[in-house]
C-alpha positions in Angstrom: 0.0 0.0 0.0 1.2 3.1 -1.0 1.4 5.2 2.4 0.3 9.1 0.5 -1.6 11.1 2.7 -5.0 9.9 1.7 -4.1 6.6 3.1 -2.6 7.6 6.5 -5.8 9.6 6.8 -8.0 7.1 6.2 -5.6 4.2 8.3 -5.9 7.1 11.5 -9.4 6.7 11.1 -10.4 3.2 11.2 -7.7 3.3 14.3 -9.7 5.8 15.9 -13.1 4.2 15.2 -11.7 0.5 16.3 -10.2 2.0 19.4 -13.5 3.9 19.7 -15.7 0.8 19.6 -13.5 -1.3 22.2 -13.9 1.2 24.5 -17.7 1.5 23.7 -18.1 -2.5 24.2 -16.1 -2.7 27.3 -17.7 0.8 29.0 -21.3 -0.3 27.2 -23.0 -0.3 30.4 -21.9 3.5 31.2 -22.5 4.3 27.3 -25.9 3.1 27.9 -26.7 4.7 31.1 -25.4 8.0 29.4 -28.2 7.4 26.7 -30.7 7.3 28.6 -29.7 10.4 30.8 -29.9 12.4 27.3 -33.1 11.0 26.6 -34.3 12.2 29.9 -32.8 15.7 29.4 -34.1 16.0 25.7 -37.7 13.7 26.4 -39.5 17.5 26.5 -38.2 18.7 22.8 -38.5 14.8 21.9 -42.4 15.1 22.6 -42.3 18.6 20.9 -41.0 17.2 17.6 -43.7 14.5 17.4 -46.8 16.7 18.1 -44.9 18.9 15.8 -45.2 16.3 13.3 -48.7 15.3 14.1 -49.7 19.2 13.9 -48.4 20.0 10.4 -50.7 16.8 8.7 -53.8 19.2 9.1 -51.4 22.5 9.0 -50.7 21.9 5.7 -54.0 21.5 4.1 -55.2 24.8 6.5 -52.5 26.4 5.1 -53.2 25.5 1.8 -56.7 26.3 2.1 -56.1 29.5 3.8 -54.1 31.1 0.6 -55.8 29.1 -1.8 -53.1 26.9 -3.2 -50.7 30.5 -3.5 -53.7 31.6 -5.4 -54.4 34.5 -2.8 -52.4 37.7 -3.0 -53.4 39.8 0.2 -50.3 40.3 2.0 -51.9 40.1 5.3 -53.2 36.8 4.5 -50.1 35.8 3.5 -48.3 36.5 6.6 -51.4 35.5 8.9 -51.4 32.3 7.1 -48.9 30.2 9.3 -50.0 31.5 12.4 -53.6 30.4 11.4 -52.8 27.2 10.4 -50.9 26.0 13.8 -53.8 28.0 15.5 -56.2 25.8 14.0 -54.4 22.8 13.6 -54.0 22.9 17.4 -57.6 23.3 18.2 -58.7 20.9 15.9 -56.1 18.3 17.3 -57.0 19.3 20.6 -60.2 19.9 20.4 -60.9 16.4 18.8 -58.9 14.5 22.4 -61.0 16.9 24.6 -64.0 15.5 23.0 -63.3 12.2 23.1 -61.9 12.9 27.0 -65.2 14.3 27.8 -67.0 11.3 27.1 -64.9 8.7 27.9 -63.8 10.1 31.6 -67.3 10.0 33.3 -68.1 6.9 31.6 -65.0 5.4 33.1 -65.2 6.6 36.4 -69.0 5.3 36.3 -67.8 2.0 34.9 -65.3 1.7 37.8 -68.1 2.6 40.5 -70.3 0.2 39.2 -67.5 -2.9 39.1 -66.7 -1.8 42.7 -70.4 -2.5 43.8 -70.8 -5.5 41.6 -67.7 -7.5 42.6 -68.8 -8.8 45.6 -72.2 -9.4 44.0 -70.8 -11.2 40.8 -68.5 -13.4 42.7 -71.3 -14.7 44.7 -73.6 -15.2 41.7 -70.3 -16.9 40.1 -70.0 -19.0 43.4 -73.9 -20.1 43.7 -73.5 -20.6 39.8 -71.0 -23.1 40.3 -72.4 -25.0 43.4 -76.1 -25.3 41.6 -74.5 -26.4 38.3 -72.0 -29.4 40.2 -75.3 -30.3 42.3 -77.1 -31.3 38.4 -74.2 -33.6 38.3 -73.3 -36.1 40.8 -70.3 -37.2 39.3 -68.8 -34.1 39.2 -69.3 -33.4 42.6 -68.1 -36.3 44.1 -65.1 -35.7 42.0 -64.6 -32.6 43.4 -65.3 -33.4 47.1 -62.3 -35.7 47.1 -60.2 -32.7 47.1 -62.2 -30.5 49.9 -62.7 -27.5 47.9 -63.7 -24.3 50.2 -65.6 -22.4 48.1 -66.0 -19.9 51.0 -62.4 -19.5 51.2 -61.8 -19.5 47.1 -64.4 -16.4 47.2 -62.7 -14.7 50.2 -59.5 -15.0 48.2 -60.4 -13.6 45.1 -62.1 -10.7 46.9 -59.4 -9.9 49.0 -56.6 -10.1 45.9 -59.1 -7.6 44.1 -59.0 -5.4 47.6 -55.1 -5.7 47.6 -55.1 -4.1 43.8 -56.9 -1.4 44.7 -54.9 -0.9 48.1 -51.7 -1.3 46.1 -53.0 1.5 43.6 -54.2 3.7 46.3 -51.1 3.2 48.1 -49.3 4.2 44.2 -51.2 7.7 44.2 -48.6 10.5 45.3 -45.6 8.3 42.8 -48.7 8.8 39.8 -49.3 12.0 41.2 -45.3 13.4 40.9 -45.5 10.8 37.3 -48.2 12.8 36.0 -46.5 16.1 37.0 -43.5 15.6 35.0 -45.7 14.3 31.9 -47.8 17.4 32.6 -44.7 20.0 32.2 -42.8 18.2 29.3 -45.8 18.2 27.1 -46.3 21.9 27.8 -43.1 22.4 27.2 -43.3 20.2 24.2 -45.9 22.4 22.6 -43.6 25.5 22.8 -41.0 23.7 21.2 -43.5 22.5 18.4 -45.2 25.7 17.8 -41.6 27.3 17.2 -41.1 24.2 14.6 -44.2 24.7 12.8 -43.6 28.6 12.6 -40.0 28.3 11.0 -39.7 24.7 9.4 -38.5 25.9 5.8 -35.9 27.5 7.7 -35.1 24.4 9.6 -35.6 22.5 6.5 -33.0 25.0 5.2 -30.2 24.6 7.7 -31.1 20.9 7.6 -29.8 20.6 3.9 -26.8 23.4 4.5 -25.4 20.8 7.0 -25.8 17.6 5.2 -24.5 19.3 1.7 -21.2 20.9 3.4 -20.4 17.3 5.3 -21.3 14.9 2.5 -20.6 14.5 -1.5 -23.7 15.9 -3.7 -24.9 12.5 -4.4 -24.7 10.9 -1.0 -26.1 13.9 0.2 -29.4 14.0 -2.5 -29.5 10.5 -1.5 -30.0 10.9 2.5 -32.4 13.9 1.8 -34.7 11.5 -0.8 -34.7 9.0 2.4 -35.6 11.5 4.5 -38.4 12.9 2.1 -39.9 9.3 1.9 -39.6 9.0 5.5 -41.4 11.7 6.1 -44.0 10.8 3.6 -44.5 7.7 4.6 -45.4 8.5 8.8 -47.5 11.4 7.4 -49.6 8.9 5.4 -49.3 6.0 8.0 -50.7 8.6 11.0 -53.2 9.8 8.7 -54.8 6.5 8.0 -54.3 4.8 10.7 -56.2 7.1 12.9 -58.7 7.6 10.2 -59.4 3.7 10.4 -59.5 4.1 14.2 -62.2 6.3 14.2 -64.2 4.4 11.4 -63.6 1.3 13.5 -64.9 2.8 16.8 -67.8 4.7 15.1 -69.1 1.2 13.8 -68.7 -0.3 17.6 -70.2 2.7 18.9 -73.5 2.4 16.0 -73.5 -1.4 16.5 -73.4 -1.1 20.2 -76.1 1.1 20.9 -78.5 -0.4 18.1 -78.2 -3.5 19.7 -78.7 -2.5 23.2 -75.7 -3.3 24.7 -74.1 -1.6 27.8 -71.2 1.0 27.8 -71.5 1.7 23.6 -69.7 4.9 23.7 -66.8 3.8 26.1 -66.8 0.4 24.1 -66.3 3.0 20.8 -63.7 5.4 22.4 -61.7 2.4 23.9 -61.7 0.3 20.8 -60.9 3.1 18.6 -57.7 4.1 20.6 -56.6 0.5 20.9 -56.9 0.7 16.9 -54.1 3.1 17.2 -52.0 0.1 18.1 -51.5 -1.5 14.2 -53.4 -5.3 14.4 -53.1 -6.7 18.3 -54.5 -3.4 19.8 -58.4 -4.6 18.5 -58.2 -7.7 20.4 -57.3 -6.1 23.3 -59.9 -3.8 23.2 -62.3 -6.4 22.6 -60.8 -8.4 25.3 -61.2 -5.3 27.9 -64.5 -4.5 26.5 -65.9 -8.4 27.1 -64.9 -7.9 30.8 -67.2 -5.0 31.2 -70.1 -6.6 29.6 -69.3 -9.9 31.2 -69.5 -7.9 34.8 -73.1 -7.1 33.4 -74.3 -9.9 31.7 -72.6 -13.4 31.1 -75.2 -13.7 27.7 -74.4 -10.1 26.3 -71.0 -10.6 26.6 -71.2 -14.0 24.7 -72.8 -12.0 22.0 -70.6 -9.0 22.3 -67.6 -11.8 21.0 -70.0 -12.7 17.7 -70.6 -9.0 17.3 -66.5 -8.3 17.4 -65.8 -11.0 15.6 -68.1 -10.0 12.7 -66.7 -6.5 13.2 -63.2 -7.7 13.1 -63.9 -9.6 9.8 -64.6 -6.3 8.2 -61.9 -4.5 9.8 -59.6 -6.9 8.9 -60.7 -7.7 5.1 -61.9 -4.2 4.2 -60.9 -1.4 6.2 -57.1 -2.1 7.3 -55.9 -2.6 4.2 -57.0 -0.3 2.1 -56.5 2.9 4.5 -53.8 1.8 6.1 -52.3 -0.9 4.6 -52.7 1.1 1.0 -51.1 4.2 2.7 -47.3 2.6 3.6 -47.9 0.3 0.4 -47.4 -2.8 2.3 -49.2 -6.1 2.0 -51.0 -7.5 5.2 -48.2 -10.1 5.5 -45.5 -7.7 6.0 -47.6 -5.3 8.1 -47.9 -8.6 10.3 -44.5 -9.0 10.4 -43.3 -5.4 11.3 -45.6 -5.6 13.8 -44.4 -9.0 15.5 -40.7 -7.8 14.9 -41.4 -4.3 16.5 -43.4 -5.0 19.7 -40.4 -8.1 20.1 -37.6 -5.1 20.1 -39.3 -2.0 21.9 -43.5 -3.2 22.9 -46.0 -0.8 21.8 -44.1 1.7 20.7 -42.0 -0.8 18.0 -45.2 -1.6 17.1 -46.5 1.9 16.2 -43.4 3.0 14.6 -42.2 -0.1 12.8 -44.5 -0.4 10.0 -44.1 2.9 8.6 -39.8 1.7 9.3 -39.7 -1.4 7.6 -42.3 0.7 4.4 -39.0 2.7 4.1 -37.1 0.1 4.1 -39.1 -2.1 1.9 -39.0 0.6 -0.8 -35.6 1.4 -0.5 -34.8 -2.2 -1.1 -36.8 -3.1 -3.7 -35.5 0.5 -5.9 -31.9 -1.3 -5.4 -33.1 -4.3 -6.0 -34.7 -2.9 -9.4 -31.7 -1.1 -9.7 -29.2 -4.3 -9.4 -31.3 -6.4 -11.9 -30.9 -3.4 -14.4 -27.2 -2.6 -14.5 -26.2 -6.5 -14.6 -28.8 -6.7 -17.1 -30.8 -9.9 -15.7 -34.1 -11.8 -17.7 -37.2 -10.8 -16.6 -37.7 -14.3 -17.4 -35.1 -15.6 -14.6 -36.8 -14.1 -11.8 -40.4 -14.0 -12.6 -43.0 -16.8 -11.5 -45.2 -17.5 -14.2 
């Protein structure tokens, strides 16, 4: 190897980044615990940046609306425009959680009164259920008296574990309390830190691109802010439909609910549709949570609740999904599925909200290079297509 200057630069550096990494894997438990200090410190203008991106799906078309497409001349419209836009962004956005808040927060402290003062009575229903339904059958009964089951004791038990849970979460209140705080104060701060995104993102967007064109070569540059774009793109859409098939989801619940005469329709339809939020597995465990409220009602209404969600979940699943979401990160269901498993494996609920519209990106990106490969070393269609 010739040893020019180019060389010994580039020989300095993979010194540096090996030396860098060794100390990285033998230090990884400080380099983590450093990480998630940072995240702690920057968690306020974290949460800032995604309402930011939330906000400016409805900002644009405000925006857009506003000035008519550019169409509009008036200066003062013009200037007003952006300051409108987050205006009214915000209180839509707002406006729409307050809504749903208002009607699912007295229905769920109601819902919670009403399981306190029909646990005791359930359980001994369930008990006298049991003890009538072993007396039809001898067999059983003698079967089960061989082991001396208290039933007194198995009823004390279970109502003293549900005591203990709501002792423990009682006992829980002032660390909620000081959780809630902090949650309170970064959002608010969050919002600042948004509204000042929204008001100057061109600029932002600006100084973005300065930065990645004086550090990287034109094309590897272009290339990074393409990615970017379609990143961008693709959580735009992916937020946009999935809570539109939320709400279409828990509007049918809601509609289906209350036709039919079953209890707690409107938390049923709330609950359900922010579960949908959760791509897939957060529908079943709406429908679980909402079968344990009927079930605390009425044993029958709950066993039709399951044929009316499973009918609902046939055309949420066939119908709706994919072609509002699924259409909208231009993924078929199998690889939704798949991000989904893969995300909530690595990082729960969050993986699971955030990896679909990933791997989309990724998915594209791949098959373009793919495309890309086949092209340049010139590759049959006929090789690689299944007829």
């Amino acid at each position: 190897m010739n040893l020019n200057k180019k060389n010994m630069k580039n020989i300095m550096h993979l010194i540096a980044f090996t030396v860098l990494l060794l100390v990285g894997i033998w230090r990884l438990n400080y380099i983590i615990e450093f990480l998630f200090w940072g995240l702690k410190i920057l968690r306020p203008f974290i949460i800032g940046s995604c309402i930011a991106f939330v906000i400016c799906i409805p900002m644009k078309q405000i925006e857009k609306w506003i000035t008519r497409k550019g169409k509009v001349k008036n200066r003062l419209i013009k200037k007003t425009s952006r300051t409108l836009s987050i205006l009214l962004s915000f209180i839509f956005v707002f406006g729409l959680i307050s809504f749903v808040l208002l009607i699912i927060i007295p229905e769920v402290g109601n819902t919670l009164v009403k399981l306190g003062d029909s646990i005791p009575g359930f359980i001994t229903n369930v008990k006298q259920w049991v003890i009538d339904t072993i007396h039809q059958y001898p067999k059983i009964e003698n079967y089960l008296n061989d082991y001396n089951i208290d039933w007194d004791k198995m009823s004390n038990g279970l109502l003293n574990f549900t005591t203990n849970i709501s002792n423990g979460l009682i006992n829980s209140a002032s660390s909620i309390v000081s959780g809630v705080i902090s949650a309170v104060t970064n959002f608010f701060i969050g919002i600042v830190f948004a509204v000042y995104i929204l008001a100057n993102k061109e600029k932002l967007a600006c100084q973005g691109k300065k930065i990645i064109f004086s550090y990287l070569p034109a094309k590897r540059g272009e290339r990074l802010l393409r990615i970017l774009q379609l990143i961008g793109k693709t959580f735009a859409q992916y937020v946009s439909g999935q809570c539109t098939e939320a709400c279409i989801l828990g509007m049918i619940f809601f509609v289906v609910l209350s036709i039919l005469g079953f209890p707690y329709a409107s938390l049923i339809g709330v609950l359900v549709a922010f579960m949908a939020l959760i791509p897939i597995l957060g529908t079943y465990i709406g429908g679980t949570i909402s079968t344990f409220l009927i079930f605390m009602v009425s044993p029958i209404k709950a066993f039709w609740f399951i044929i009316v969600f499973i009918i609902t979940q046939q055309l949420e699943g066939n119908l709706i999904y994919p072609h509002v979401v699924g259409n909208s990160v231009g993924l078929s269901p199998m690889w939704v599925l798949f991000a989904v498993i893969v995300g909530g494996s690595v990082m729960g609920i969050g993986g699971m909200i955030i990896c679909i519209p990933l791997f989309s990106v990724f998915y594209t990106l791949l098959r373009e290079n793919v495309s890309i490969r086949l092209t340049v070393r010139q590759i049959p269609k006929e090789k690689w297509e299944t007829k």
